[in-house]
C-alpha positions as CSV (number, residue, x, y, z in Angstrom):
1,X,24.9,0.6,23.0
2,X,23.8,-2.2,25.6
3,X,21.5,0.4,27.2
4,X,19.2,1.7,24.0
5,X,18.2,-1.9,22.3
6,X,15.7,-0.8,19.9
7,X,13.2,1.4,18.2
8,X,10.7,1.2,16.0
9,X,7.8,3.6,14.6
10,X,5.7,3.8,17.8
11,X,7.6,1.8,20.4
12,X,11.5,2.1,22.4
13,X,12.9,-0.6,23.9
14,X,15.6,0.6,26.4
15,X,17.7,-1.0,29.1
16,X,18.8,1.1,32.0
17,X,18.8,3.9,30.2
18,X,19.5,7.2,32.2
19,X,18.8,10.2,29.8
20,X,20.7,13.3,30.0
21,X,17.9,15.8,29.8
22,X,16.1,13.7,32.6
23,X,16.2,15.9,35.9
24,X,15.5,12.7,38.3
25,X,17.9,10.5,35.7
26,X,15.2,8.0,36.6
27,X,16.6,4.4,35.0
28,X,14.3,3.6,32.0
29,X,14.2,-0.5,31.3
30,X,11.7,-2.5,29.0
31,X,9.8,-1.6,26.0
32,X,7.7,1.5,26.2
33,X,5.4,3.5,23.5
34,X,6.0,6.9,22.6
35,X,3.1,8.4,24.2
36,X,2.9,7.1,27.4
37,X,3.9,9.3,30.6
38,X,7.6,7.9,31.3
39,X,8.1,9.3,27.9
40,X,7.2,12.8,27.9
41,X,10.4,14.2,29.7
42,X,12.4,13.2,26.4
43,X,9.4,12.4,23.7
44,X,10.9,15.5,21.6
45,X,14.5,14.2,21.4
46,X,13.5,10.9,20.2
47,X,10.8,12.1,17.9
48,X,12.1,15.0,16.0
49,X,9.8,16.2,12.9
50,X,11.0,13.9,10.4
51,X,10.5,11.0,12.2
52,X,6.8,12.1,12.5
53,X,6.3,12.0,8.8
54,X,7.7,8.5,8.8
55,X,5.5,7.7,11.0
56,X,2.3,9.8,9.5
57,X,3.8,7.8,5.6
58,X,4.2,4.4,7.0
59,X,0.1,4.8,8.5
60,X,-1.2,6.3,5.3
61,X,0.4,3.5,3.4
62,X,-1.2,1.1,6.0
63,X,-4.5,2.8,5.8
64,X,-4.6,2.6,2.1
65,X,-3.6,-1.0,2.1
66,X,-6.1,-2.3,3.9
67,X,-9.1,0.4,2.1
68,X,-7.2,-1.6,-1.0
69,X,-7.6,-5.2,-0.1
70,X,-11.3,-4.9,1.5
71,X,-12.5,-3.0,-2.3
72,X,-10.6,-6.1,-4.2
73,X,-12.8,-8.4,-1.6
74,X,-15.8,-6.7,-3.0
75,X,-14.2,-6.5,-6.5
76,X,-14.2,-10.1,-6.3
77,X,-17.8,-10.8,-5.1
78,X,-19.5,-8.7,-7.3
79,X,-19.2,-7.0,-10.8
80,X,-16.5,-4.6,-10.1
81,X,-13.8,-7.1,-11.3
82,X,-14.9,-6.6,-14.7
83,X,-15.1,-2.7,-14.7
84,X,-11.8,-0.6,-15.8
85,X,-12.6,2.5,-13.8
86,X,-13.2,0.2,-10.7
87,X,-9.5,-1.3,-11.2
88,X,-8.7,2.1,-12.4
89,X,-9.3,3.5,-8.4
90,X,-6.9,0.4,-7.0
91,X,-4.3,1.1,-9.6
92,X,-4.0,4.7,-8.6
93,X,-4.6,3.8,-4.4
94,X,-1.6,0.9,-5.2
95,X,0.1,3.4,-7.1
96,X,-0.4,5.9,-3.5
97,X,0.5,3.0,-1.5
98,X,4.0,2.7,-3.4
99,X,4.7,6.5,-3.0
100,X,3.7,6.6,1.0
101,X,6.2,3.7,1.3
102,X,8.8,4.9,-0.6
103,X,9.0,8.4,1.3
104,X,8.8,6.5,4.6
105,X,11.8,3.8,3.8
106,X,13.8,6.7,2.1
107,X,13.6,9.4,5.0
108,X,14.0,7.3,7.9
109,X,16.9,5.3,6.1
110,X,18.9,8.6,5.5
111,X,18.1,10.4,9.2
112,X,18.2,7.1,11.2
113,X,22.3,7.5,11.2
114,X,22.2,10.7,12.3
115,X,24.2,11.4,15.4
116,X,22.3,14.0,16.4
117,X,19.2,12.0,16.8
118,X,20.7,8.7,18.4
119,X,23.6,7.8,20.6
120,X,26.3,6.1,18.6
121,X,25.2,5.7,15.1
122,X,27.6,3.2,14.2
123,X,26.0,0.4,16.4
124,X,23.0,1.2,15.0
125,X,21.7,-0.5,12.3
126,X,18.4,-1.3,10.5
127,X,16.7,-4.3,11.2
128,X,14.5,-6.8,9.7
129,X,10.9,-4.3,10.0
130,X,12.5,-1.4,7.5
131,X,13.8,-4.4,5.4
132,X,10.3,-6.0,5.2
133,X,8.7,-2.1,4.6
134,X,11.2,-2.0,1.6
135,X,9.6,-5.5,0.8
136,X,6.3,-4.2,0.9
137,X,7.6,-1.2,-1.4
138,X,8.4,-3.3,-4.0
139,X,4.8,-5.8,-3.9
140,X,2.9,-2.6,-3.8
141,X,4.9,-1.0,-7.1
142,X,4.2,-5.0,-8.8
143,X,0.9,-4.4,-7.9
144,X,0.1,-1.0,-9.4
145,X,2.4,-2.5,-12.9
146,X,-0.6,-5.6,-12.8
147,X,-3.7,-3.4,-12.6
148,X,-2.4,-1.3,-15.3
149,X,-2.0,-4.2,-17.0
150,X,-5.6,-5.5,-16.2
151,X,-7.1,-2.1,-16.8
152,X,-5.6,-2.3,-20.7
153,X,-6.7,-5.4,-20.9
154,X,-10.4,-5.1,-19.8
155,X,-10.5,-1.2,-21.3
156,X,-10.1,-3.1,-25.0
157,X,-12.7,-6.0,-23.9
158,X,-14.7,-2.6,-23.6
159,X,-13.8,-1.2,-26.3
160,X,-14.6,-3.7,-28.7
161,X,-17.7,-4.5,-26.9
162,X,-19.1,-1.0,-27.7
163,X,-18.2,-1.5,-31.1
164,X,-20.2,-4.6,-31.6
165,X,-23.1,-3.0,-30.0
166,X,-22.8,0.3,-32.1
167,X,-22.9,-2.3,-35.4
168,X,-25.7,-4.0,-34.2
169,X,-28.0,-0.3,-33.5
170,X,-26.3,0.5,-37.2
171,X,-27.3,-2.6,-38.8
172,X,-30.2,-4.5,-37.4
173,X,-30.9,-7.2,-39.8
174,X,-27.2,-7.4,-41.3
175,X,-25.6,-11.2,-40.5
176,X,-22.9,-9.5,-38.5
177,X,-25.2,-9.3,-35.6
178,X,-25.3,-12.8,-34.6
179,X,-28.9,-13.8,-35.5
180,X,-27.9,-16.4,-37.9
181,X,-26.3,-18.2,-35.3
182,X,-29.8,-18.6,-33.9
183,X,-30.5,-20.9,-37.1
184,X,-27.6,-23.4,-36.4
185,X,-27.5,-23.7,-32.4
186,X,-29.9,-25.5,-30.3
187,X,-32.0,-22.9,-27.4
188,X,-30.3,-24.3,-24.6
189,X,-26.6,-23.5,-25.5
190,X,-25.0,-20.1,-26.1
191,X,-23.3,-18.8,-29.3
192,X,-19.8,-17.9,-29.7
193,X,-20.8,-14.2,-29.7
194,X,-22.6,-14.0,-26.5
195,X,-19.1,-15.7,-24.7
């Protein structure tokens, strides 16, 4: 319809749009968010319920991205990067990330061609911000499949780390613990075992 242009999560972009439940059928034109004053005389209509949990998904999946990129900033500047249980807490917040999306992109793809909700559905169509959300569904599930990855990875680094060290306490004096390497090697470069 040439009066309703668009819509997003927080913002409607209208042209000369006269609602029906609006007493004064007061002209609405530009963009306007959902919470300001013009809006209040038909804010229910054009946010029923399950468009509030797309909206309350799409933020959590914002909130945790973010919370997820500032601890790999310190993961990366510190010792954290080497830790499995560190990588452990971004696997399962990517992991949370891909499920917030997920339920936001599914919900508001099935309800958003409901004629109920807006006028003439089959002009409607979903533009290039749920295509990029669906985007960001698909990085976010790549990313939780890589930290598991890494977690593996760095949880049998541990693993045989432990081991090693568990020798050594067994067997002090035994030639499995590296000291003859102490023999052969000049002081200023390290062995093989301490890489």
């Amino acid at each position: 319809p040439k009066d309703f242009q668009n819509i997003g999560l927080w913002e409607l972009c209208l042209y000369k749009y006269r609602h029906y439940k609006d007493d004064l059928q007061i002209p609405y034109t530009g963009c306007f968010w959902f919470w300001t004053n013009e809006m209040y005389r038909f804010r229910d209509w054009i946010i029923p319920s399950w468009f509030k949990w797309v909206q309350a998904f799409a933020t959590l999946g914002l909130i945790f991205t973010i919370t997820t990129i500032s601890s790999l900033v310190v993961a990366v500047f510190s010792s954290f990067r080497w830790q499995w249980r560190y990588q452990l807490i971004v696997c399962i917040m990517s992991f949370a990330i891909f499920v917030f999306e997920l339920i936001a992109v599914c919900v508001y793809g099935i309800y958003s061609q409901d004629r109920l909700w807006m006028p003439r559905p089959e002009f409607n169509y979903l533009s290039y911000s749920y295509w990029l959300e669906c985007g960001g569904l698909i990085f976010a599930f790549c990313a939780c499949v890589l930290f598991a990855g890494e977690i593996q990875f760095l949880r049998e680094y541990a693993e045989d780390y432990i081991d090693v060290v568990h020798q050594e306490k067994k067997f002090p004096y035994s030639s499995s613990n590296g000291s003859h390497l102490h023999l052969t090697e000049g002081h200023a470069r390290l062995s093989q075992f301490h890489l």
